[in-house]
One Martini backbone bead per residue (centre of mass of N, CA, C, O) as a GRO file, in nm:
protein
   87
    1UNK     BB    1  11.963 -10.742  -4.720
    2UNK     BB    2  11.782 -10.515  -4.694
    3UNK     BB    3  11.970 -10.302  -4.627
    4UNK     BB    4  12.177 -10.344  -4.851
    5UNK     BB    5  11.956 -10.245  -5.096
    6UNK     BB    6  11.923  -9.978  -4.958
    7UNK     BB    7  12.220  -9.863  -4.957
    8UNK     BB    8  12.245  -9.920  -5.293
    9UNK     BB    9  11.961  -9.736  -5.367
   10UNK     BB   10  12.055  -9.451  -5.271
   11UNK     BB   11  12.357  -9.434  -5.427
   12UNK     BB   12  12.260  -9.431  -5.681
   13UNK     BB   13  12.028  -9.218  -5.654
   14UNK     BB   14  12.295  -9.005  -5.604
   15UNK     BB   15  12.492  -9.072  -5.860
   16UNK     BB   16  12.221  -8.987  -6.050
   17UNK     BB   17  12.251  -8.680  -5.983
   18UNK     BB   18  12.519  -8.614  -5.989
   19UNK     BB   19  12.558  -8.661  -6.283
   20UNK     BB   20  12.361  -8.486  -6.414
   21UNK     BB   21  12.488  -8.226  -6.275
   22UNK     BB   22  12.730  -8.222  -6.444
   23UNK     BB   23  12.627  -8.294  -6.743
   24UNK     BB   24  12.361  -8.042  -6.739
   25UNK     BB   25  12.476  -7.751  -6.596
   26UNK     BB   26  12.371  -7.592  -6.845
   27UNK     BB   27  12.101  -7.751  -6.839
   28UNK     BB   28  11.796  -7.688  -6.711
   29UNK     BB   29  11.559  -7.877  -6.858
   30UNK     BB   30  11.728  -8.167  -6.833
   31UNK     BB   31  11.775  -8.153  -6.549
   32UNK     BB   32  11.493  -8.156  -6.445
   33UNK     BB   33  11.389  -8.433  -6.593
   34UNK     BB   34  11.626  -8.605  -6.490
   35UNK     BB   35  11.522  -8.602  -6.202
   36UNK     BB   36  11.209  -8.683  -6.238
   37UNK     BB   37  11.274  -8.926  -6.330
   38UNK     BB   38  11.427  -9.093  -6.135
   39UNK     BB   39  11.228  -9.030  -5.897
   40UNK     BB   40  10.980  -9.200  -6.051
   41UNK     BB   41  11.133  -9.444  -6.053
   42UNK     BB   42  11.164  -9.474  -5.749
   43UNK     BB   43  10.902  -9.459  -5.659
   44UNK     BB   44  10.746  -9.693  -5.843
   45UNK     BB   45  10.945  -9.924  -5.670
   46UNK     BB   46  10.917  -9.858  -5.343
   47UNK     BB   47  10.772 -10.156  -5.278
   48UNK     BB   48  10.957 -10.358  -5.335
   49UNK     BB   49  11.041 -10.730  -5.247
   50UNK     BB   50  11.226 -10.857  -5.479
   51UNK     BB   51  11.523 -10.928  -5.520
   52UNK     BB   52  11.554 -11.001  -5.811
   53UNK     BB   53  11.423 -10.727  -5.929
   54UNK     BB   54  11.602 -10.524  -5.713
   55UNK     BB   55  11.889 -10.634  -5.859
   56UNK     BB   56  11.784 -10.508  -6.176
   57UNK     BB   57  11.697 -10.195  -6.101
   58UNK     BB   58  12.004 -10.150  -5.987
   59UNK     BB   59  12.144 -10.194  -6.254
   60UNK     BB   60  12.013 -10.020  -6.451
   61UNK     BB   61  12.111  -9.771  -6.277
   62UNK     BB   62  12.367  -9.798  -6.332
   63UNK     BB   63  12.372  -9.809  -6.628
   64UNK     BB   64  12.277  -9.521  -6.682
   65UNK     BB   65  12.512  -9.392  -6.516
   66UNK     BB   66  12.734  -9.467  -6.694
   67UNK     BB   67  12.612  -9.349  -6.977
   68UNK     BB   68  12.581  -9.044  -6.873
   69UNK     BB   69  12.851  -9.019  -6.795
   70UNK     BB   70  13.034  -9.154  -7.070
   71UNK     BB   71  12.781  -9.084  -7.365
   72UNK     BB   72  12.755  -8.748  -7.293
   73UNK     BB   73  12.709  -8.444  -7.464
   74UNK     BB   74  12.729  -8.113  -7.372
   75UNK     BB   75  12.635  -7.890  -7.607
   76UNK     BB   76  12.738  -7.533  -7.717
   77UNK     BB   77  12.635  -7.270  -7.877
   78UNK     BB   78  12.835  -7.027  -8.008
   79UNK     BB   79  12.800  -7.032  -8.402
   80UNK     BB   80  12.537  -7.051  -8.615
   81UNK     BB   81  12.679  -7.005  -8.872
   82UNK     BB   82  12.960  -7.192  -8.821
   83UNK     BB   83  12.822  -7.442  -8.614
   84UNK     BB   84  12.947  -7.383  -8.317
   85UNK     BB   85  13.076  -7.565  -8.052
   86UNK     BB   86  13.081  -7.648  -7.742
   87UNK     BB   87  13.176  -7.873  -7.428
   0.00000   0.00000   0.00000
């Protein structure tokens, strides 16, 4: 079950490091952010040896992967007099 928990704990992860590096890659200072979260969350937990608590932090993590994912839009200021925004 441990090995199981640490491969699905790695997993995600990674996909939440890609998913930010794609959502945030023209905003170098957020996506910079993004990742210090991620990791010191993850370190922050790295000694957690509940299986019920890291099956919590587990699941908060793809909630998060999911939400960032799908409900954030970067977009990026085109012209300030006309208000004009590209995403």
């Amino acid at each position: 079950m441990i090995v199981m928990q640490r491969a699905r704990a790695l997993n995600i992860f990674k996909k939440l490091h890609r998913t930010c590096e794609n959502v945030f890659k023209a905003d170098i200072e957020t996506l910079q952010a993004a990742r210090e979260k991620i990791n010191s969350e993850f370190r922050a937990n790295r000694n957690e040896t509940d299986a019920e608590k890291i099956n919590e932090l587990l699941k908060n993590a793809e909630d998060c992967e999911t939400l960032i994912r799908t409900a954030v839009i970067q977009m990026e200021l085109i012209d300030a007099e006309k208000n004009v925004y590209n995403s």
